[in-house]
N, C-alpha and C positions, 0 to 999 in steps of 0.2 A: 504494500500500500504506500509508504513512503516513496520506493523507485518510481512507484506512478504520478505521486506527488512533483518529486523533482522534476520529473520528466514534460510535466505537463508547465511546469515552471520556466523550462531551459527553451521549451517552445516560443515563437512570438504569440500574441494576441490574435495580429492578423494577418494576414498572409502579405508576401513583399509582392510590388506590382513591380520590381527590378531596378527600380529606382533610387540611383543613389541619394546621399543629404545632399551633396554638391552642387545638383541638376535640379532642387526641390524650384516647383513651379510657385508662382505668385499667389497670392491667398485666393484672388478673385477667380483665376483658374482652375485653383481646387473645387473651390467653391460650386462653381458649372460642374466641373468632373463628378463632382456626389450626386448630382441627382439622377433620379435612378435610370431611365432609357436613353435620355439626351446626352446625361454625362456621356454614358458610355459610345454614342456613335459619333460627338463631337472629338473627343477624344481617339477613336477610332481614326478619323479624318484628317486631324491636325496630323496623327504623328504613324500613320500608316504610310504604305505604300499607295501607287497611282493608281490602282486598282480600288483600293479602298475608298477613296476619295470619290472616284466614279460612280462608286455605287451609293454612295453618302449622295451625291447630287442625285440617283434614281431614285432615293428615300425620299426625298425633301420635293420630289418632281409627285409621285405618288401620294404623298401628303396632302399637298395642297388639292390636289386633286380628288380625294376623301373629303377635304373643307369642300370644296364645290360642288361635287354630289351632292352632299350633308347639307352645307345653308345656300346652295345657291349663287346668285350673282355680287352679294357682299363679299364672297371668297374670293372675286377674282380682282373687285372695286379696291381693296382694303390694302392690298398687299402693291398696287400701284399706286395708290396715295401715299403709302409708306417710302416708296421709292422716290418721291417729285425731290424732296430735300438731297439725296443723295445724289441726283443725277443734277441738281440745281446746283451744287458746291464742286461738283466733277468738273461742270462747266466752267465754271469760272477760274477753274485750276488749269485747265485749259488753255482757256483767253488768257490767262495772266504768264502763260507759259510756263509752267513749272511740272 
């Protein structure tokens, strides 16, 4: 009973994800990485190979496309108004040559 004791002691908690302290990500990062489906395929994504990424953009293609089944034409209004600012500040990054 003791050997088991210690044994379970000399164990970690939790399992290593292979990641040294050296290489520890930013809090915020962590932060996204914990929750529970998203972490796991943004992570996927960032630090996979090009294959992985690929199929990260057919998830995110497929999603949205469950949103638009699901509610409709808000699905498809919502996610282009989201973009006007992005593609407003692209522009002018642009024009201003940089």
């Amino acid at each position: 009973m003791i050997d088991e004791w210690q044994d379970l002691k000399a164990r970690p908690a939790f399992r290593s994800t292979g990641h040294s302290k050296a290489t520890r990500k930013e809090p915020f990062v962590t932060l996204i990485y914990r929750i529970p489906i998203l972490g796991w395929l943004l992570r996927e994504a960032a630090e996979g190979s090009g294959n992985i990424k690929a199929l990260f953009l057919v998830n995110c293609a497929l999603i949205w496309l469950l949103a638009i089944i699901a509610f409709g034409y808000p699905a498809i209004i919502i996610p282009a108004l989201c973009a006007v600012p992005t593609i407003f500040v692209l522009l002018i990054l642009i024009t201003a040559g940089r």
